[in-house]
Legacy VTK file of the C-alpha trace (Angstrom):
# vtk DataFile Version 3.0
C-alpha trace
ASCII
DATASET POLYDATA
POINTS 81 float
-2.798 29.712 8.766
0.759 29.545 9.282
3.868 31.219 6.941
6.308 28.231 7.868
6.731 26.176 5.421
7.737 22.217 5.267
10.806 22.777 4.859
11.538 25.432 7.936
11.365 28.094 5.366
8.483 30.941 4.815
6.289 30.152 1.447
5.216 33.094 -0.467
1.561 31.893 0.259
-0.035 31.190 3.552
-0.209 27.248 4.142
-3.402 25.081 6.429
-2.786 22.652 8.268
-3.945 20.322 5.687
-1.918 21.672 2.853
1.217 20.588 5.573
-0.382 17.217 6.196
-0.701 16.715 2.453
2.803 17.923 1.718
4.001 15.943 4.560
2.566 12.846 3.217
4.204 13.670 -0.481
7.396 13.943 0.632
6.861 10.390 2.474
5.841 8.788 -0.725
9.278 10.358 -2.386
11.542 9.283 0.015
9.400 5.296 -0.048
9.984 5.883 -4.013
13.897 6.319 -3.349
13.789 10.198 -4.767
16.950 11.075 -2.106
19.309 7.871 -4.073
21.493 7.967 -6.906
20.131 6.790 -9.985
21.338 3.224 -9.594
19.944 2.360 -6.199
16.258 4.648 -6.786
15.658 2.411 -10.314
16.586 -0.492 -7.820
14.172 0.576 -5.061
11.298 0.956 -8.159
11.950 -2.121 -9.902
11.434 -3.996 -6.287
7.942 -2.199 -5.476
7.137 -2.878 -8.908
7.990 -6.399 -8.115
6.104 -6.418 -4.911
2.976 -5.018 -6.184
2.677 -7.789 -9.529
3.925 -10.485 -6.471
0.953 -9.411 -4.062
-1.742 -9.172 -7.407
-0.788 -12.617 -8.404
-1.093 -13.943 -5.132
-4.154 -12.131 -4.667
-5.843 -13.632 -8.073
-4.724 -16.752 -7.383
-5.905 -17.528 -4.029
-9.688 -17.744 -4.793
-8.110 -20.696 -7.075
-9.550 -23.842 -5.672
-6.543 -26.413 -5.907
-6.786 -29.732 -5.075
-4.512 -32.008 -2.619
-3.968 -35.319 -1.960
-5.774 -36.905 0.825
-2.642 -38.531 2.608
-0.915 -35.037 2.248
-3.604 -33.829 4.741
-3.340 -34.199 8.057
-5.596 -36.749 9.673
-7.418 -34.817 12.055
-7.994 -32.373 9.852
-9.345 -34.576 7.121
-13.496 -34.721 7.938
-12.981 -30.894 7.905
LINES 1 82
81 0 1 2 3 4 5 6 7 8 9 10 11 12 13 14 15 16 17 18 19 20 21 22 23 24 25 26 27 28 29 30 31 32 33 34 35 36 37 38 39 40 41 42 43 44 45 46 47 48 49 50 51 52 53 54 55 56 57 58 59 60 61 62 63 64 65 66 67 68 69 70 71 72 73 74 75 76 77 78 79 80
């Protein structure tokens, strides 16, 4: 066990090696969340993962879809396929 803490500080309670893997990965996913930017710019940073998450589940429901396409759209050799 080790007294050094994430931050280069000593905690008041001993620390493993995973609890400073898990608190490593925490402060990751605060930092990818914007938590270090003004107000402004972090609901900015949310409102595009939001975006980016709804984008990739609509995609994602949508491509099992069949759809259909013209036949002269598709290329020739490709056609008998």
């Amino acid at each position: 066990m080790t007294l050094k803490g994430v931050t280069g500080h000593k905690d008041i309670l001993s620390t493993t090696a995973v609890d400073e893997h898990v608190t490593q990965l925490f402060l990751f996913d605060f930092e990818q969340s914007g938590i270090h930017l003004d107000t402004q710019k972090r609901s900015q940073v949310v409102y595009l993962n939001d975006l980016i998450l709804y984008t990739g589940q609509q995609f994602a429901s949508n491509s099992t879809q069949p759809s259909s396409v013209k036949r002269e759209v598709v290329p020739a050799n490709v056609r008998s396929l």
